[in-house]
Short mmCIF file of the C-alpha atoms (twelve columns), coordinates in Angstrom:
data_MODEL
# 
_entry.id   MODEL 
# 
loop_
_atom_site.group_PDB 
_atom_site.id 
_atom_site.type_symbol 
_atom_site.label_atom_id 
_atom_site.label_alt_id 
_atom_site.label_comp_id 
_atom_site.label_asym_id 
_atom_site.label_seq_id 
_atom_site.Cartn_x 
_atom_site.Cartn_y 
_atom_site.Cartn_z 
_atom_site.pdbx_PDB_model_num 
ATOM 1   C CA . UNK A 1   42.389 -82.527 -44.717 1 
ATOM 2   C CA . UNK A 2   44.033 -80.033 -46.869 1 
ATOM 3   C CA . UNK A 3   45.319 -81.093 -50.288 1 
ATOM 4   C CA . UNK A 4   48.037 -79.534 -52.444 1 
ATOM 5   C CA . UNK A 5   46.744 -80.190 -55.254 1 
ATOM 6   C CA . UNK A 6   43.115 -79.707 -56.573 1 
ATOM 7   C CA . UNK A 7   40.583 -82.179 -58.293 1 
ATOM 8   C CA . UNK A 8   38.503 -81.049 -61.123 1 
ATOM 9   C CA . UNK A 9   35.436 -81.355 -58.730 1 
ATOM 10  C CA . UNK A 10  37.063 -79.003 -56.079 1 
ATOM 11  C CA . UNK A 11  38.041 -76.774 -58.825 1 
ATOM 12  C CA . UNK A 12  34.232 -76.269 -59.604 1 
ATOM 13  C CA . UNK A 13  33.069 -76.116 -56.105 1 
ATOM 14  C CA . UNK A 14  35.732 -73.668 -55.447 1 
ATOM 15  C CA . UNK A 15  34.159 -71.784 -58.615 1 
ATOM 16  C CA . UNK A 16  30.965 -71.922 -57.358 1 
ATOM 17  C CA . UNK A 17  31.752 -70.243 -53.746 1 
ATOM 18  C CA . UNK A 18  33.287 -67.867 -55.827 1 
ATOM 19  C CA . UNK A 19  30.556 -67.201 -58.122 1 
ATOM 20  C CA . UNK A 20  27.898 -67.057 -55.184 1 
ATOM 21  C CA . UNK A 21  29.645 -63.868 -53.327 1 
ATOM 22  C CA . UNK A 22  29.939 -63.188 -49.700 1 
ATOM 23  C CA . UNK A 23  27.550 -65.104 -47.765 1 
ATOM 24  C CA . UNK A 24  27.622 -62.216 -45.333 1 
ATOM 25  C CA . UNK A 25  26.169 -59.415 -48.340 1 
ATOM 26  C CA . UNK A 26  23.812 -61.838 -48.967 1 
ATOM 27  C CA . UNK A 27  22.531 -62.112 -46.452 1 
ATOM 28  C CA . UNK A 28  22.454 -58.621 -45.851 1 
ATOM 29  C CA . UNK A 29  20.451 -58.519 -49.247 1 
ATOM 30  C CA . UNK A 30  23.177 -57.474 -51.260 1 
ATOM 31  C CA . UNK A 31  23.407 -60.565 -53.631 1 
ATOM 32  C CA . UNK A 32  26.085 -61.406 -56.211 1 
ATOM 33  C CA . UNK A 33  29.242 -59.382 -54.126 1 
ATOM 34  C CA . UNK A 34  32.541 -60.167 -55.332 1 
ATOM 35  C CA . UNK A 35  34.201 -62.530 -52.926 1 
ATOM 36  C CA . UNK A 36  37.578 -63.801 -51.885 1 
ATOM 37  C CA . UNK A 37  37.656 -67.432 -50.646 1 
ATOM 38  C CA . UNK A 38  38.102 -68.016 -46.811 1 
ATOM 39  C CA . UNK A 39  39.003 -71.182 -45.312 1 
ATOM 40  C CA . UNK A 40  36.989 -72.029 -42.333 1 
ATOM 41  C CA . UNK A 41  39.112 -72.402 -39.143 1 
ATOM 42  C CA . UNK A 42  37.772 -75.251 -37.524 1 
ATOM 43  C CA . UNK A 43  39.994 -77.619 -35.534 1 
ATOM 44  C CA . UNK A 44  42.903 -77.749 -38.034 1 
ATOM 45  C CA . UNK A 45  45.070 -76.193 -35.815 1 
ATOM 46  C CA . UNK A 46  47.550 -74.032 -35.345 1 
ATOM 47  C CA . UNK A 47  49.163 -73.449 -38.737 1 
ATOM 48  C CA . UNK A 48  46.688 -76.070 -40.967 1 
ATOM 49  C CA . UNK A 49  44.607 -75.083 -43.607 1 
ATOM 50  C CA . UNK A 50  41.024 -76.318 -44.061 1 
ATOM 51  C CA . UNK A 51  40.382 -78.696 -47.274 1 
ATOM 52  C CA . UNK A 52  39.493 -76.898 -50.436 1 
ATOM 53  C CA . UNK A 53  36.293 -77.968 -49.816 1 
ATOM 54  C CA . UNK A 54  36.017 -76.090 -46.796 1 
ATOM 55  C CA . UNK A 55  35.283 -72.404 -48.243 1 
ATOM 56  C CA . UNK A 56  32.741 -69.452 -47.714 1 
ATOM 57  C CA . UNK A 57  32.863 -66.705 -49.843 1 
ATOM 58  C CA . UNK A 58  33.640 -63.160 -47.769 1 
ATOM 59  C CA . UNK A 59  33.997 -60.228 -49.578 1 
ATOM 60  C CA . UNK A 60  37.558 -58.251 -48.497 1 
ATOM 61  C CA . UNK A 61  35.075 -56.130 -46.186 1 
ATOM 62  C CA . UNK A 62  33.935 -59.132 -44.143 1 
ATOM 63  C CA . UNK A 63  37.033 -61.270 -44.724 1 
ATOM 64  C CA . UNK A 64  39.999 -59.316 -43.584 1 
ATOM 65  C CA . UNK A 65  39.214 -55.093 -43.849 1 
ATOM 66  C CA . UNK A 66  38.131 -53.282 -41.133 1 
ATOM 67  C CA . UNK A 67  36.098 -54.117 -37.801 1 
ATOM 68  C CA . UNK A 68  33.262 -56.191 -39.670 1 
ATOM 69  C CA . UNK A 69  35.714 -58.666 -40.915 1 
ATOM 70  C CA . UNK A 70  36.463 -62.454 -39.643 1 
ATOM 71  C CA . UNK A 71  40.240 -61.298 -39.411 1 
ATOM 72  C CA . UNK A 72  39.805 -58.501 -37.370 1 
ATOM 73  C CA . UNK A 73  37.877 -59.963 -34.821 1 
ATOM 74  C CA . UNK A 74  36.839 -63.610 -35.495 1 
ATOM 75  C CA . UNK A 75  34.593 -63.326 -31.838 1 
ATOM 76  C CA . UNK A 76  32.607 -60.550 -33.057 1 
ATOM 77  C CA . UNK A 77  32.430 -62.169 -36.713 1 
ATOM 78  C CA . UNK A 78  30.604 -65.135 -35.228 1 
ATOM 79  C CA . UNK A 79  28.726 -63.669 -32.597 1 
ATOM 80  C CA . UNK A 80  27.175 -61.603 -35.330 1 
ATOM 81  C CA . UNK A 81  26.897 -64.142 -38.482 1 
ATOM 82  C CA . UNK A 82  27.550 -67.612 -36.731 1 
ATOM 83  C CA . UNK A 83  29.997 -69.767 -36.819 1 
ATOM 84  C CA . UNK A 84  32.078 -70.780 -39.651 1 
ATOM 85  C CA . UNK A 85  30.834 -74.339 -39.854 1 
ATOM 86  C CA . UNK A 86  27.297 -72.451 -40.204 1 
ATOM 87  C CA . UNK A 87  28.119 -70.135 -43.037 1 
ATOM 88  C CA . UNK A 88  29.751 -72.967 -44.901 1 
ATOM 89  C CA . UNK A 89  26.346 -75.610 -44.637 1 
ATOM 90  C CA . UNK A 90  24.294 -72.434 -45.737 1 
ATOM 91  C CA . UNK A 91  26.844 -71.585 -48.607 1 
ATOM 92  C CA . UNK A 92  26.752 -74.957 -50.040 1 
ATOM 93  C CA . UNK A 93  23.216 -75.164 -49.467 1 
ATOM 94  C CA . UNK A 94  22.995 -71.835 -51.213 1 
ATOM 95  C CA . UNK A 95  24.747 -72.554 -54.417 1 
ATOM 96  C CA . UNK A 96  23.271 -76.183 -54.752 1 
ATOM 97  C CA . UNK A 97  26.669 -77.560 -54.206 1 
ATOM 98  C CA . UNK A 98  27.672 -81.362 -53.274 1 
ATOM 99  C CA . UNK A 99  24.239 -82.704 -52.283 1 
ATOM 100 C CA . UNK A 100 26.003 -86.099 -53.157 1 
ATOM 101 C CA . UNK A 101 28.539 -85.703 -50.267 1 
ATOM 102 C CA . UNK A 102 31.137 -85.344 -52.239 1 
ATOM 103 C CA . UNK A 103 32.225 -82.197 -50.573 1 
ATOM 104 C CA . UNK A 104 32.899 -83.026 -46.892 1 
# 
């Protein structure tokens, strides 16, 4: 359910992903890495993107630069870190984010 335009609430949760880091420096205990915002692929199909909502922070190494990254090889990226759906519960979980259920 991808939405064109964003809600204040999204806007912050978005903010907070991005404030976090990459989920995958973390936990490699590297804390605090700048991030870029990757939208989970998980039966949107070919061409859809996830809702806003639907974010894990990855920094450029583990999003879409060289052979550790999700773009590279999005096999090996989960065999290694778990799937996307995974990394998203422990990112919310992580930055305290939408305990309400506002962010499903």
């Amino acid at each position: 359910m991808a939405s064109g335009s964003k809600t204040k609430h999204m806007k912050q949760h978005m903010q907070k992903i991005a404030d976090f880091g990459c989920i995958i420096c973390y936990k490699m205990g590297y804390p605090n890495t700048p991030c870029e915002l990757h939208h989970i692929k998980d039966k949107t199909g070919m061409g859809k993107k996830a809702s806003n909502y639907e974010v894990i922070g990855l920094c450029p190494t583990h999003h879409r630069q060289g052979k550790e990254s999700y773009h590279y090889s999005p096999k090996a990226f989960t065999k290694k870190w778990g799937t996307q759906r995974e990394l998203l519960e422990q990112n919310k979980e992580l930055v305290s984010c939408c305990k309400g259920g506002v962010c499903q």
